[in-house]
DOLUMLO-538561 format. One record per residue: residue number from 0; residue in three letters; chain; x, z, y of N, C-alpha, C, O in turn. Coordinates in pm, 1 decimal, always signed. Example, Ala and Ser with C-alpha at 12.3 -4.5 7.8 and 13.67 -1.06 7.14 Angstrom:
! DOLUMLO-538561
{rec 0,"Ala","A",{+1319.0,+780.0,-569.0},{+1230.0,+780.0,-450.0},{+1320.0,+780.0,-330.0},{+1423.6,+846.5,-331.9}};
{rec 1,"Ser","A",{+1285.0,+708.0,-225.0},{+1367.0,+714.0,-106.0},{+1290.0,+787.0,+3.0},{+1340.9,+803.9,+113.8}};
***
This chain:
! DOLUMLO-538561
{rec 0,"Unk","A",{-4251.3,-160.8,+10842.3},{-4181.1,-250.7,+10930.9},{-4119.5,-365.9,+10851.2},{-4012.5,-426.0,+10861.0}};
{rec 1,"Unk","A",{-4240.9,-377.3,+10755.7},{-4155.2,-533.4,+10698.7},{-4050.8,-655.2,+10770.5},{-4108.5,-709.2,+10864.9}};
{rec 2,"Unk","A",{-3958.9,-690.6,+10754.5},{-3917.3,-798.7,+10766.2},{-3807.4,-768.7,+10939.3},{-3724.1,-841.1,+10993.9}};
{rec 3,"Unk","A",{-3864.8,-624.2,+10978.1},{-3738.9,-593.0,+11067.1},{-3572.6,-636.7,+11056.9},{-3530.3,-631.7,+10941.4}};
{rec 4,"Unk","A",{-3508.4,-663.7,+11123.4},{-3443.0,-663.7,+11103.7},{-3314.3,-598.5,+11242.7},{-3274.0,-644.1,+11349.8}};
{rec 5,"Unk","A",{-3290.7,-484.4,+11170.0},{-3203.5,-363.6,+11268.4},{-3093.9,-429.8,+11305.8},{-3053.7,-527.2,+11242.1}};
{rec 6,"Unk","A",{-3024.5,-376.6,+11429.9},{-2891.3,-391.4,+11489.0},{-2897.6,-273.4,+11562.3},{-2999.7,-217.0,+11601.8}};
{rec 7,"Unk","A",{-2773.4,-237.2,+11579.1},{-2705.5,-110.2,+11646.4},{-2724.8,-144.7,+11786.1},{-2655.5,-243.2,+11811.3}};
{rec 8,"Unk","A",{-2790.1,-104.6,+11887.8},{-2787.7,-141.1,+12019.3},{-2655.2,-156.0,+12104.0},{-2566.0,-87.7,+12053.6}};
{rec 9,"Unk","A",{-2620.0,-214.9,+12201.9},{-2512.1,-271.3,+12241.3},{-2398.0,-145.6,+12290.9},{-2277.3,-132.9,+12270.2}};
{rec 10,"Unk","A",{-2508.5,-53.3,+12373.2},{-2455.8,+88.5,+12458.5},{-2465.1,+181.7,+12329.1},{-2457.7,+301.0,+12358.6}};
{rec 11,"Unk","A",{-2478.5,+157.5,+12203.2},{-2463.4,+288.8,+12147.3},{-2327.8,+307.2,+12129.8},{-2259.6,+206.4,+12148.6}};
{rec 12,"Unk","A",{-2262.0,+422.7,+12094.7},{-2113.7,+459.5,+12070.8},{-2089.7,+424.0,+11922.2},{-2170.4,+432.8,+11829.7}};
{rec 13,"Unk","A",{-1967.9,+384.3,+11919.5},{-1935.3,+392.1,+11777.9},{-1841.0,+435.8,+11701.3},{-1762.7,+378.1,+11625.8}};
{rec 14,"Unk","A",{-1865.5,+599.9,+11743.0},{-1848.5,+693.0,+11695.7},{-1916.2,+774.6,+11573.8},{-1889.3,+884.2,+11524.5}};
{rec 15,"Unk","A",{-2019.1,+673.6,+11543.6},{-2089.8,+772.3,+11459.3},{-2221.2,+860.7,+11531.2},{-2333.9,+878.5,+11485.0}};
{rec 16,"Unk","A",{-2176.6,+897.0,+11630.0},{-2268.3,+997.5,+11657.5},{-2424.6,+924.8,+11773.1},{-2509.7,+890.0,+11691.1}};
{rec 17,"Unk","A",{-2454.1,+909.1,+11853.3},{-2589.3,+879.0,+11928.8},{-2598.2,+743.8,+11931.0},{-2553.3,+682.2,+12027.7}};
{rec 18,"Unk","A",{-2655.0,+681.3,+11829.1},{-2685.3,+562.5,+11779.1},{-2835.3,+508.8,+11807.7},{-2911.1,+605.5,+11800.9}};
{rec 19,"Unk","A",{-2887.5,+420.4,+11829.6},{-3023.2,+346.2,+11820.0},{-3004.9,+246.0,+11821.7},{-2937.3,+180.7,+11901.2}};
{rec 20,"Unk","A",{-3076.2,+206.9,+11711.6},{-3128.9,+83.3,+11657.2},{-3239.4,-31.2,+11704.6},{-3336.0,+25.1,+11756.2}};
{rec 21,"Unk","A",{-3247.3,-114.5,+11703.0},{-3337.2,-236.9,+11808.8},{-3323.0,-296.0,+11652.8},{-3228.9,-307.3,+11574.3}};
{rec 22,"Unk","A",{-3490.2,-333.4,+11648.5},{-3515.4,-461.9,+11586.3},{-3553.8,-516.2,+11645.9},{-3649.1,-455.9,+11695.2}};
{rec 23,"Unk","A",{-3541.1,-639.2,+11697.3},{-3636.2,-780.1,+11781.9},{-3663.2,-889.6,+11774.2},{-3670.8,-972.2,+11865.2}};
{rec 24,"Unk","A",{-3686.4,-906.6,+11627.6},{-3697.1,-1023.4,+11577.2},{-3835.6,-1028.8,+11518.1},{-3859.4,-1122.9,+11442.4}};
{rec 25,"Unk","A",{-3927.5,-942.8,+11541.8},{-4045.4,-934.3,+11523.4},{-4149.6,-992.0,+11656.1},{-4151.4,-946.4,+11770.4}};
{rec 26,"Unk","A",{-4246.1,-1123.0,+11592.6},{-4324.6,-1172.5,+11711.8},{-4420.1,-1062.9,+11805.7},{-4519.3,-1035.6,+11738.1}};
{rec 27,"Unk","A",{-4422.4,-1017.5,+11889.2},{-4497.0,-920.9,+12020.7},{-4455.1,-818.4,+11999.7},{-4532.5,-733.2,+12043.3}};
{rec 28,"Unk","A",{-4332.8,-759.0,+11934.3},{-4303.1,-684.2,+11936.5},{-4134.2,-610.6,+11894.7},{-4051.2,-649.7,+11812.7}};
{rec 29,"Unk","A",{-4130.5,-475.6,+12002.6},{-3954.9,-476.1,+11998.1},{-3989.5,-305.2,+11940.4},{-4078.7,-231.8,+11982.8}};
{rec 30,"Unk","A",{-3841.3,-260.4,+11783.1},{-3902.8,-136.4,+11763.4},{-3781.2,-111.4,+11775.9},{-3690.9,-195.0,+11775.5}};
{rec 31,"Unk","A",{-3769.8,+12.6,+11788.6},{-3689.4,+122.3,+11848.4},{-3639.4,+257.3,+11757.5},{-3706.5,+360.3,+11762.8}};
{rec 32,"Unk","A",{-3527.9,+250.0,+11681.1},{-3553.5,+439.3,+11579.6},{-3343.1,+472.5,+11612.8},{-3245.0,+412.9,+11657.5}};
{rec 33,"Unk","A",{-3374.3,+581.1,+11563.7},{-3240.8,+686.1,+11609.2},{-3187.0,+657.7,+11419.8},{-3238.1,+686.4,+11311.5}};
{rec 34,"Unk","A",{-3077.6,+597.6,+11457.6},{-2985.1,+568.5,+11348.3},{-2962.0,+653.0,+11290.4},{-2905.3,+625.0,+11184.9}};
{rec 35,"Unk","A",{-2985.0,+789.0,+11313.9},{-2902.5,+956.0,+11181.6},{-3077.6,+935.1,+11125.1},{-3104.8,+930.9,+11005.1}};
{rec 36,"Unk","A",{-3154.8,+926.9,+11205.5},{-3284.2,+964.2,+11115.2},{-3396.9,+843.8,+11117.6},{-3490.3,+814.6,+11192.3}};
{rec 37,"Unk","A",{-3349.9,+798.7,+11018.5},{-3414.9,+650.0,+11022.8},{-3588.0,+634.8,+10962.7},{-3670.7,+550.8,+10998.4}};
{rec 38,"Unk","A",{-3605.3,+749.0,+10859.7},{-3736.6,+789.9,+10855.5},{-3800.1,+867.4,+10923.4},{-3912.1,+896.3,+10881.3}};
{rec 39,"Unk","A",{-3745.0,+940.2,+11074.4},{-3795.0,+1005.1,+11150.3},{-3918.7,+960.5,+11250.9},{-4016.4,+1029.1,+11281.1}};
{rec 40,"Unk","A",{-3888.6,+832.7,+11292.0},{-4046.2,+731.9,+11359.1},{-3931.1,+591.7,+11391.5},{-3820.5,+538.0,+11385.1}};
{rec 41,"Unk","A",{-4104.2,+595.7,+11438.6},{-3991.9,+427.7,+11527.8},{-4102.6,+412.5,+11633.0},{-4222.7,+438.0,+11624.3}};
{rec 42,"Unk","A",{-4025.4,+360.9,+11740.9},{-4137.1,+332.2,+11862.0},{-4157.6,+196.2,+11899.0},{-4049.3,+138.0,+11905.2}};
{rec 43,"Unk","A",{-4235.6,+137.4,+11920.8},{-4285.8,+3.9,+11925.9},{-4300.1,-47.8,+12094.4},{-4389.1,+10.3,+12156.6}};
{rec 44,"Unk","A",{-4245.1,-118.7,+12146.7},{-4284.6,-202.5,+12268.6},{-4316.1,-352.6,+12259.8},{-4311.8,-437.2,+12170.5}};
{rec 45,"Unk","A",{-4349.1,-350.4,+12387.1},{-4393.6,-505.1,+12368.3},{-4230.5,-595.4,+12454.0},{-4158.8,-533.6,+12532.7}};
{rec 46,"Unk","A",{-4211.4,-702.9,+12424.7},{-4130.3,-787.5,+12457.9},{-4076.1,-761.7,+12590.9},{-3957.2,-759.3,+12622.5}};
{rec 47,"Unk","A",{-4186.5,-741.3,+12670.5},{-4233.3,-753.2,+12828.8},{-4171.2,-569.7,+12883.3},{-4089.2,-538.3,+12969.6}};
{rec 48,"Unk","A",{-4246.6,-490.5,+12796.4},{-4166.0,-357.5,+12858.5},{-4004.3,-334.9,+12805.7},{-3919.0,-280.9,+12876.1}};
{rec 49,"Unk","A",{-3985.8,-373.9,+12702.4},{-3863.4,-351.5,+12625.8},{-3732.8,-392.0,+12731.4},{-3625.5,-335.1,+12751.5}};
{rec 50,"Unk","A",{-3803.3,-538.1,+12798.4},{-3689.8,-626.2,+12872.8},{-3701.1,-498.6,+12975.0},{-3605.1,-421.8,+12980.2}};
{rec 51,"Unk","A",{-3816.8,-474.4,+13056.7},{-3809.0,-393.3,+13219.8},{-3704.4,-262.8,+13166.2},{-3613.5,-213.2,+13232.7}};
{rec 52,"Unk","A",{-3760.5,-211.2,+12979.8},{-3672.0,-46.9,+13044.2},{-3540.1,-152.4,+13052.1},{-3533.5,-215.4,+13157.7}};
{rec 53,"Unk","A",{-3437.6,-177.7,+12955.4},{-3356.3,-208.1,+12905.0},{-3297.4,-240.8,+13095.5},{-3198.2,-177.5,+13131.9}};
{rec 54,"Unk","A",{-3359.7,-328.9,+13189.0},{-3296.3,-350.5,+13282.4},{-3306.8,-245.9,+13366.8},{-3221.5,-243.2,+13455.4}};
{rec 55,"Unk","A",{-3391.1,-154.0,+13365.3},{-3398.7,-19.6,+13431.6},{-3218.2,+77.3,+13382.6},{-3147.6,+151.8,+13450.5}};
{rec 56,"Unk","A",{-3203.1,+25.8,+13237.2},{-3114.1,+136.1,+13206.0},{-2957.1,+54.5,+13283.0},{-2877.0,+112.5,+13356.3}};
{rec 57,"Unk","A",{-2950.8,-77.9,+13241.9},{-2857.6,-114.1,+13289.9},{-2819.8,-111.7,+13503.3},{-2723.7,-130.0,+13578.1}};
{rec 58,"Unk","A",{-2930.9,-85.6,+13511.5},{-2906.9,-57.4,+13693.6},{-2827.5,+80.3,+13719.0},{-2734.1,+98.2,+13797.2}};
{rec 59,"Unk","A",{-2883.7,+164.9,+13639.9},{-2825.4,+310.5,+13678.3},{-2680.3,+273.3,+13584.9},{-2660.3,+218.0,+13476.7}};
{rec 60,"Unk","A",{-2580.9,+345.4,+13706.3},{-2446.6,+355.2,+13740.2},{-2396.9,+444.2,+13577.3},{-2451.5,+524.5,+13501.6}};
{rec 61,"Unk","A",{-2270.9,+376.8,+13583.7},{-2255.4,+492.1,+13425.7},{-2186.8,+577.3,+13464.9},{-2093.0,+555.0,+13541.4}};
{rec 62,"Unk","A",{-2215.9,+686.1,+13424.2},{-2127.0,+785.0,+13447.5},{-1962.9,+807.8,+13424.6},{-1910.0,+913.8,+13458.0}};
***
């Protein structure tokens, strides 16, 4: 993932504990990895699905 460049997603806690990371500064593509295990994977979307979940998550009500 050359040239990624990570940020802590907006809804993660910062507590330390359930963290994910967004890089999106990569052209066609948005990646995705869990901040405790950063060599564990990373998941890749495209621009286009990244925006739909992201507004999918913000519709549902927070608990």
């Amino acid at each position: 993932m050359t040239g990624a460049r990570w940020r802590t997603a907006t809804r993660s806690s910062n507590n330390g504990g359930d963290c994910v990371e967004v890089a999106d500064n990569l052209p066609g593509r948005v990646l995705v990895r869990d901040s405790k295990d950063r060599a564990g994977g990373t998941l890749s979307f495209t621009p286009t699905a990244w925006r739909a979940f992201v507004g999918h998550v913000q519709a549902v009500p927070q608990v």
